[in-house]
N, C-alpha and C positions, 0 to 999 in steps of 0.2 A: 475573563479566563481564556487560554490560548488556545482552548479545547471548544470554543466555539467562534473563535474567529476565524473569518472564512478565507480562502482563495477565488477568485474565479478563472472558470476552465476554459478554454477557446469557444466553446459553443452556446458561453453565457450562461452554467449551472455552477452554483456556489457551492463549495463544497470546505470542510469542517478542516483547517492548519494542522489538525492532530488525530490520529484516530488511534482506535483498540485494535491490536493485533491480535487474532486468533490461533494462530496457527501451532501444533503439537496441543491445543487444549481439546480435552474430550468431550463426547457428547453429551455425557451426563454433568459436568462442568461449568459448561459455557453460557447457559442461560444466566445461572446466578452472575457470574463474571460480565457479561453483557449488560445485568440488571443493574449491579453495583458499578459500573462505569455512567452510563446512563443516570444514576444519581447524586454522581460527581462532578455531573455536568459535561461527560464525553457526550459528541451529538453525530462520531464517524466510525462504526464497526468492520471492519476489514475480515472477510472470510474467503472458504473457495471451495471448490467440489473435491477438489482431493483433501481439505481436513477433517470430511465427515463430521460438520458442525452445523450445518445450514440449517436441520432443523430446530437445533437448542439456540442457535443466534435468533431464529424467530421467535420463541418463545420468550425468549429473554426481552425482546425490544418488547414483545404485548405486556408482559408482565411488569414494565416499567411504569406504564401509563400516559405517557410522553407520546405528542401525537406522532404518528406514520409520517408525516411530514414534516417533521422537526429533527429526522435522524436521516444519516445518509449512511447508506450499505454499502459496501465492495463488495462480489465477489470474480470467482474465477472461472472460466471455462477449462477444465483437465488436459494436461498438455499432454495427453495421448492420444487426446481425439484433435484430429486432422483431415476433416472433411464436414462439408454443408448438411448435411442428414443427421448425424449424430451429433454435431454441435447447436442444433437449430433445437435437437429433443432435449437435448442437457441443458438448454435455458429454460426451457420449462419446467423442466427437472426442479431447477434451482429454486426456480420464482415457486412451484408447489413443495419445496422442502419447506424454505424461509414463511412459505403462509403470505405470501407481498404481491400487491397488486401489480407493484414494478419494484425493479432493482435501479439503485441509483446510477452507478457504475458497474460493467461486468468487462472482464478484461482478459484475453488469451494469458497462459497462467506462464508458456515458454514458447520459444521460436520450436522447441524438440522436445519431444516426449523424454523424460526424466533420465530411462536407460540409457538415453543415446547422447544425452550433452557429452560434446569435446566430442561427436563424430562429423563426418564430412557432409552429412547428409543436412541444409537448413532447412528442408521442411518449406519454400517456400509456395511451391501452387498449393498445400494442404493450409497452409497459413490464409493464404487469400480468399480461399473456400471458407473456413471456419470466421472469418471478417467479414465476411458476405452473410453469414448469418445472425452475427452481431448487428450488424448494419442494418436487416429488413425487422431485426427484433425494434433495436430503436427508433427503426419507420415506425411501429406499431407501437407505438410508446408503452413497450414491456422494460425497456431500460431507459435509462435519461439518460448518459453516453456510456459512450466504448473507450477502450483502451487497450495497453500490452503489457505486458511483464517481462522482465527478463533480456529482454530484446535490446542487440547490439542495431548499430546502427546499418546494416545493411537488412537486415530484418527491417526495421521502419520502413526503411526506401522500400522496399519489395511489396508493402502495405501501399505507403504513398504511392506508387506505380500505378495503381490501379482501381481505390478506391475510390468509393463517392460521399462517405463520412472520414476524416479524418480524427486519427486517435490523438484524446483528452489528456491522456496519462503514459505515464511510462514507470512499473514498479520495479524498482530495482536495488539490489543491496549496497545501499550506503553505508557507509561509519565512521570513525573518524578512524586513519590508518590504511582506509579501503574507501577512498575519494574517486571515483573514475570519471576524470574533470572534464575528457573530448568529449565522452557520450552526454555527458550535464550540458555542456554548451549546446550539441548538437540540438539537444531536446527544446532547450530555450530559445536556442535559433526559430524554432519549429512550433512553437506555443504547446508544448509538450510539457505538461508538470510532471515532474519527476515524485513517485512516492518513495519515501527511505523505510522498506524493510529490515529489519534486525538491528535498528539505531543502536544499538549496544553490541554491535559483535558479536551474538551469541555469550555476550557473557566474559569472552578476552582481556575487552580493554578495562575493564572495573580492575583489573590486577596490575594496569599501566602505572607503571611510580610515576613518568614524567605528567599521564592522562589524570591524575590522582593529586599533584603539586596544581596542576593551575585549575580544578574544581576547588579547592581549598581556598585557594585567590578569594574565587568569588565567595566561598562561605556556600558553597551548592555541593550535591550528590554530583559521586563521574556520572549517572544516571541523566539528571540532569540539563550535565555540562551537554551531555552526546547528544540529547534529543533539541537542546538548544541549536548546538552548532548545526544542525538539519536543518533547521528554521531560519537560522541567518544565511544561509547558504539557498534559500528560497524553496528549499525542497517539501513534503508533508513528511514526517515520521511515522510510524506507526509500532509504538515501544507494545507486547505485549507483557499482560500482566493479568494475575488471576487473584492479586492480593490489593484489594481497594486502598489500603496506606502507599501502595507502588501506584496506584493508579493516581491517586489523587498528588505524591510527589514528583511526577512526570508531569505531570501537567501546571504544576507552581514555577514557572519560568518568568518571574519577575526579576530578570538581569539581561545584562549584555555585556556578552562577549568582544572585548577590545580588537580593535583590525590586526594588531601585531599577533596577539593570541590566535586568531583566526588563521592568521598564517600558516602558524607554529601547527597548527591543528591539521588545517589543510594538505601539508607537506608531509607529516607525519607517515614513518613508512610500516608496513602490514607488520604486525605484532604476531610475532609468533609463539606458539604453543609452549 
């Protein structure tokens, strides 16, 4: 199943080709959804402090019965905090919401607090500080690596400049239609895995006639076709879902996608509303 076949990250921690996205599901929600992926055979749960889930993703993994070590966590550091002190407290924060001895991943959530994307300001000494505390977390083995979100590639270099762990991952929104192919190279220059948030466009591209004709090819969901094309593209997806029949057909990716198709896919320009 695709949903336990691993990648490995530059610092030698294997982590799950597929994970559960959490994000917009509530706290009262997310456990069972946690539970019922977990018996689907998802082994990668993707959360972060601003969805106010941390707690119900822990309970959900206990409630599985599946050991602590057989699931791999994401979460996120809140991309309003920008400095060493408050981000040092928000990992512990984390690790006593979730109830987890460690987190697997935890990863800066954006280079700018929420308000401020598209302003002049990157955030980077706040950036550096808050990866310095990433950093002496994973000295203390409270995380097994670090990573980023969101992050263009001058935000990476501003990391690289100066750290002493370099980052595992890079989450950032893939789809098909919304490919951004310098920053994917850059990453893989860089032994950077790219995670694909929102593999489905929020929902957009299931309405694509052309995206819709070659899911049919294969006899597959656009569902699917999307979270496939993330995985031939070397990236992790992270489709979420709170309906176990979606979880469990996001994860039956028994096809492949032709190079021509791949193309067509790849090229494909942003679908508008």
């Amino acid at each position: 199943m695709i949903a336990q076949e691993k990648y490995t990250l530059s610092n030698g921690l294997e982590v799950p080709k597929l994970g559960l996205g959490t994000w917009l599901v509530s706290e009262d929600t997310v456990a069972q959804a946690v539970k019922d992926a977990i018996e689907l055979g998802y082994r990668h749960i993707d959360t972060a402090q601003a969805y106010q889930n941390e707690r119900g993703v822990g309970e959900g993994i206990r409630a599985s019965g599946v050991d602590r070590n057989d699931i791999f966590i994401t979460t996120k550091v809140a991309a309003e905090i920008k400095n060493y002190k408050e981000a040092a407290k928000s990992i512990d924060q984390s690790l006593e919401l979730l109830g987890l001895d460690y987190i697997d991943l935890m990863i800066i959530h954006s280079p700018k607090p929420w308000e401020e994307v598209g302003g002049a300001n990157r955030y980077f000494e706040g950036n550096r500080e808050v990866w310095r505390a990433l950093e002496g977390a994973y000295k203390e083995g409270k995380i097994k690596s670090i990573g980023v979100s969101n992050f263009e590639k001058e935000d990476i270099e501003n990391i690289l400049s100066s750290c002493e762990v370099e980052p595992t991952v890079n989450q950032i929104l893939v789809h098909i239609s919304n490919t951004p192919k310098d920053l994917i190279e850059y990453c893989k220059e860089h032994d950077i895995l790219i995670q694909a948030y929102s593999p489905l466009g929020h929902g957009k591209i299931l309405k694509n006639p052309q995206i819709q004709q070659i899911a049919e090819k294969y006899k597959v969901s656009v569902p699917q076709l999307s979270i496939k094309y993330g995985l031939q593209l070397g990236l992790l997806p992270l489709p979420k879902s709170t309906n176990p029949d979606h979880m469990k057909s996001n994860a039956d990716l028994d096809f492949e996608i032709s190079k021509e198709d791949m193309t067509t896919l790849l090229n494909m320009k942003q679908v508008e509303d």
